[in-house]
C-alpha positions as CSV (number, residue, x, y, z in Angstrom):
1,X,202.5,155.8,103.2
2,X,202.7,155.6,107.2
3,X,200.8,152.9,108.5
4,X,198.5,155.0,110.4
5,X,197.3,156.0,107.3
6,X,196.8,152.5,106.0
7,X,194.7,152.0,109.7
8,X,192.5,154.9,109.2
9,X,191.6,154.2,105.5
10,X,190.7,150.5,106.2
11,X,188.2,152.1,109.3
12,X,186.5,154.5,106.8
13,X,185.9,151.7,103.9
14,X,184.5,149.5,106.6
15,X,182.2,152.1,108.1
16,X,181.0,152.5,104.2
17,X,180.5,148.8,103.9
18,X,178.5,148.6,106.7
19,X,176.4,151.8,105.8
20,X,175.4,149.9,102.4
21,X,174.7,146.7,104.0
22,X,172.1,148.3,105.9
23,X,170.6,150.3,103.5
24,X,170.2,147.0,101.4
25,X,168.7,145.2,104.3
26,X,166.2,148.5,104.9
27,X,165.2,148.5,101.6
28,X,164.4,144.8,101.4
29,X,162.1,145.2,104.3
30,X,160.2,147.4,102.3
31,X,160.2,145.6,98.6
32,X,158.6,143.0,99.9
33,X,154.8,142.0,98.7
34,X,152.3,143.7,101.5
35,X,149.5,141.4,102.8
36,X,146.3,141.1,101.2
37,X,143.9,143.4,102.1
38,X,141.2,141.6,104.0
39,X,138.0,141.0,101.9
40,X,135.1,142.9,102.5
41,X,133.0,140.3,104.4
42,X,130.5,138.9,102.4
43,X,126.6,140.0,102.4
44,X,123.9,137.0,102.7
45,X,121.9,136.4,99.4
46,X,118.6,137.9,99.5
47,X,116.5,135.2,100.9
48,X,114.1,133.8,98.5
49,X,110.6,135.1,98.7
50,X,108.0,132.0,100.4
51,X,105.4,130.6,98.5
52,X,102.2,131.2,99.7
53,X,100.2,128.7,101.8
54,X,98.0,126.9,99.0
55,X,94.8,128.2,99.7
56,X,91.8,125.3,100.4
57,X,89.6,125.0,97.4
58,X,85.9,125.7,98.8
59,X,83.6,122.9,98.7
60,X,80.2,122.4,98.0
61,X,77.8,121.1,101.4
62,X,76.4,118.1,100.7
63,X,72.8,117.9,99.2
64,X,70.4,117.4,101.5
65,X,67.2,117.6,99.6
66,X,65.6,116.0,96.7
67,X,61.8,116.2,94.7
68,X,61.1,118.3,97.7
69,X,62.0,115.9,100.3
70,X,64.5,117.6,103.0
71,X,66.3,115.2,105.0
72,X,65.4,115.8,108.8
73,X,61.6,116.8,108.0
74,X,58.8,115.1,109.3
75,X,56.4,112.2,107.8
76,X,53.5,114.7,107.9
77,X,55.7,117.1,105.8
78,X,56.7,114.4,103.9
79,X,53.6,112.8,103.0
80,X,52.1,116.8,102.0
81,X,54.7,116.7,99.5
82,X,54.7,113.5,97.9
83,X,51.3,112.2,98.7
84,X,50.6,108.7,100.4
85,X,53.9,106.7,101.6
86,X,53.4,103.0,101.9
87,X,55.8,101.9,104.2
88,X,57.1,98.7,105.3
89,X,59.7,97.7,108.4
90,X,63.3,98.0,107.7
91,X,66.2,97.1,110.7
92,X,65.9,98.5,114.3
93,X,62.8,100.7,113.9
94,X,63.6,101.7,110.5
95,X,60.9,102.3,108.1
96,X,61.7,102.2,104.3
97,X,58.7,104.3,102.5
98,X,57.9,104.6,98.8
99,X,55.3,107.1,97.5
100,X,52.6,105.6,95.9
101,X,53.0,107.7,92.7
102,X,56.1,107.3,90.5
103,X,58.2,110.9,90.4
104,X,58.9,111.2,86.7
105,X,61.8,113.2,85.2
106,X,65.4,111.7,86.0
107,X,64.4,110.2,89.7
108,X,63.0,106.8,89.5
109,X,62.5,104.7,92.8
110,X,62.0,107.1,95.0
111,X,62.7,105.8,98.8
112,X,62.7,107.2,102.1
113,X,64.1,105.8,105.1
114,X,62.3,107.2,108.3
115,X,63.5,107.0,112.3
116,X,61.0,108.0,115.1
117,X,58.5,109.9,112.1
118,X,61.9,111.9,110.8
119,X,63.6,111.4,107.4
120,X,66.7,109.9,108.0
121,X,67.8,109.2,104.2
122,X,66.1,109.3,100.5
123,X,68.0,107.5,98.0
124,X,66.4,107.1,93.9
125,X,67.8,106.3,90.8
126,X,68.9,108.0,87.5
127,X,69.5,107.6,84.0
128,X,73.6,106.2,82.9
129,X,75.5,109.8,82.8
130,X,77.5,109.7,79.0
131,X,80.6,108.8,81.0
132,X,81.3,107.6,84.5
133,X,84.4,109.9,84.5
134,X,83.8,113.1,83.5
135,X,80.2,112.7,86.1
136,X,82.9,111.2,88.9
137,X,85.6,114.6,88.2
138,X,82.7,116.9,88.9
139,X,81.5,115.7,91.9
140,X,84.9,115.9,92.9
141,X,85.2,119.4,91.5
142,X,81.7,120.3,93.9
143,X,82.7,118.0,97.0
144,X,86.3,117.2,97.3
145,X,87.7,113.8,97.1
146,X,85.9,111.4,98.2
147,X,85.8,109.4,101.4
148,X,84.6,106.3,99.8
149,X,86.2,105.4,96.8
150,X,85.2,102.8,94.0
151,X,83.9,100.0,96.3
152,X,82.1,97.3,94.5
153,X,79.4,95.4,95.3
154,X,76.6,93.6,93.6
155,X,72.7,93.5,94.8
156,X,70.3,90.8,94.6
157,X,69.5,91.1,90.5
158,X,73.2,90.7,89.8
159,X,74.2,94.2,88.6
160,X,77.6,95.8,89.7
161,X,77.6,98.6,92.2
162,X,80.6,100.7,91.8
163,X,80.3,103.1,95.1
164,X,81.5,106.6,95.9
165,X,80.8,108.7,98.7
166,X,81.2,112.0,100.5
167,X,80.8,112.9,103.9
168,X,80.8,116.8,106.1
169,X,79.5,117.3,108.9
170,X,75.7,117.6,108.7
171,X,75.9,114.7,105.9
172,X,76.5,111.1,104.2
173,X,76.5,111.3,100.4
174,X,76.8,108.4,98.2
175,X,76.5,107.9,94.1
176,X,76.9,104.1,93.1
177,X,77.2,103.3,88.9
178,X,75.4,100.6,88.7
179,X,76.6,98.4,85.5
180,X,75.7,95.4,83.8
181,X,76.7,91.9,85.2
182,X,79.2,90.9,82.3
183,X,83.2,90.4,81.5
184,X,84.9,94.0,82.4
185,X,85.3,94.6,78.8
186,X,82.0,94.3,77.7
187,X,80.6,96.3,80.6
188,X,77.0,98.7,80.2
189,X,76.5,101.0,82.5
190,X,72.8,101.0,83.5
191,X,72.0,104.1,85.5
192,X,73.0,105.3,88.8
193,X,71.8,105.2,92.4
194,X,72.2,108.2,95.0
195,X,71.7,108.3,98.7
196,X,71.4,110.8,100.8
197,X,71.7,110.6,104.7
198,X,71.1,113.1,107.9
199,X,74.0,112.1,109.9
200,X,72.8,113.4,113.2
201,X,69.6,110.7,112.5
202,X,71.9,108.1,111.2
203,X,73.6,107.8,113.9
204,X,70.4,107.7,116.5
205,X,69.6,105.6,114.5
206,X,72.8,103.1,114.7
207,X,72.9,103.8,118.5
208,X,69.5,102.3,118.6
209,X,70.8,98.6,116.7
210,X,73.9,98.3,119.5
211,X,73.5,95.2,121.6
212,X,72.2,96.1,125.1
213,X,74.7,97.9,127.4
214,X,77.2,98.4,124.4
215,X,78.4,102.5,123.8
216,X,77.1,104.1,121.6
217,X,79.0,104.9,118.5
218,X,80.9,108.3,118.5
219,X,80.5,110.5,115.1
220,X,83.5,108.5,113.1
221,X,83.2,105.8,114.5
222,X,79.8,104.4,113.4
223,X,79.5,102.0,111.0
224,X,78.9,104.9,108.0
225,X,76.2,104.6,105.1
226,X,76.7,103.8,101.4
């Protein structure tokens, strides 16, 4: 064999080499793992419905009458309905009036407390309820909590004045459980007291006791009834 022959065979197993190497390397290019497909982006969760707004529980006004006496009416009017008052001076120009006859029923000692010939405030007292709580939870139920809560006093016989009280805008309301004066655990509940009180009057009224040239009290402010 000529060595030309030799040359030209080497060329044509080297061009065959090189094909194969490149089809290699093509098809690597090609085997390889693709890239992820990109994820769907994802959708916000429903957002959860929002509770309603609680809804204010109506209330009950405050009482502003009772045995047919109206806070705001007149002594005249008073008098018509209950019959004679005898009245004697209370503070600043107040007078504190009792009827002459005794009301009967569940009111006992009947007052009224008059400024300038108006009824400012009646107040009377009532038989022990079976229990101070379940009485206490139903004002609550008719009134809302109240603004004066469990405040104890005692007046000038010794009993115990437990004190709760309610106040809107036209009104004071108080209810006071009046117990025996004894060691908490042997405690009798006696009866109760109630007041009620015009507020626009009440506070005429406390304007008038202010010391010369002192404001007058703004609604709020005033020293408040109980």
């Amino acid at each position: 064999m000529t060595s030309r022959m030799v040359s030209v065979r080497r060329a044509r197993r080297a061009v065959a080499v090189a094909a194969l190497v490149l089809a290699l390397a093509c098809s690597g290019c090609d085997s390889g793992d693709r890239p992820a497909q990109q994820a769907a982006p994802e959708q916000p969760a429903a957002a959860a419905p929002q509770a309603a707004p609680a809804t204010a529980v109506p209330r009950d006004a405050l009482p502003r009458s009772v045995a047919g006496i109206t806070l705001g009416m007149s002594r005249a009017a008073a008098e018509d309905t209950l019959g004679h008052l005898t009245c004697h001076p209370g503070k600043a120009g107040c007078e504190v009036c009792d009827p002459d006859k005794e009301q009967g029923g569940d009111i006992h000692h009947l007052q009224l407390y008059l400024h300038h010939d108006q009824v400012i405030s009646v107040s009377y007292e009532g038989a022990a309820p079976a229990n101070v709580w379940d009485t206490l939870n139903q004002l609550i139920d008719r009134y809302g909590n109240p603004a004066l809560s469990g405040v104890r006093e005692r007046d000038q016989t010794g009993r115990l004045h437990e004190i709760y009280g309610w106040k809107d805008e036209q009104s004071f309301y108080s209810v006071r459980f009046m117990w025996k004066d004894a060691p908490a655990e042997a405690r009798e509940l006696l009866g109760t007291a109630t007041a009620l009180w015009d507020r626009k009057g009440y506070l005429l009224w406390e304007s008038e006791t202010q010391p010369p040239g002192a404001a007058p009290p703004k609604s709020g402010d005033a020293r408040e009834p109980v």
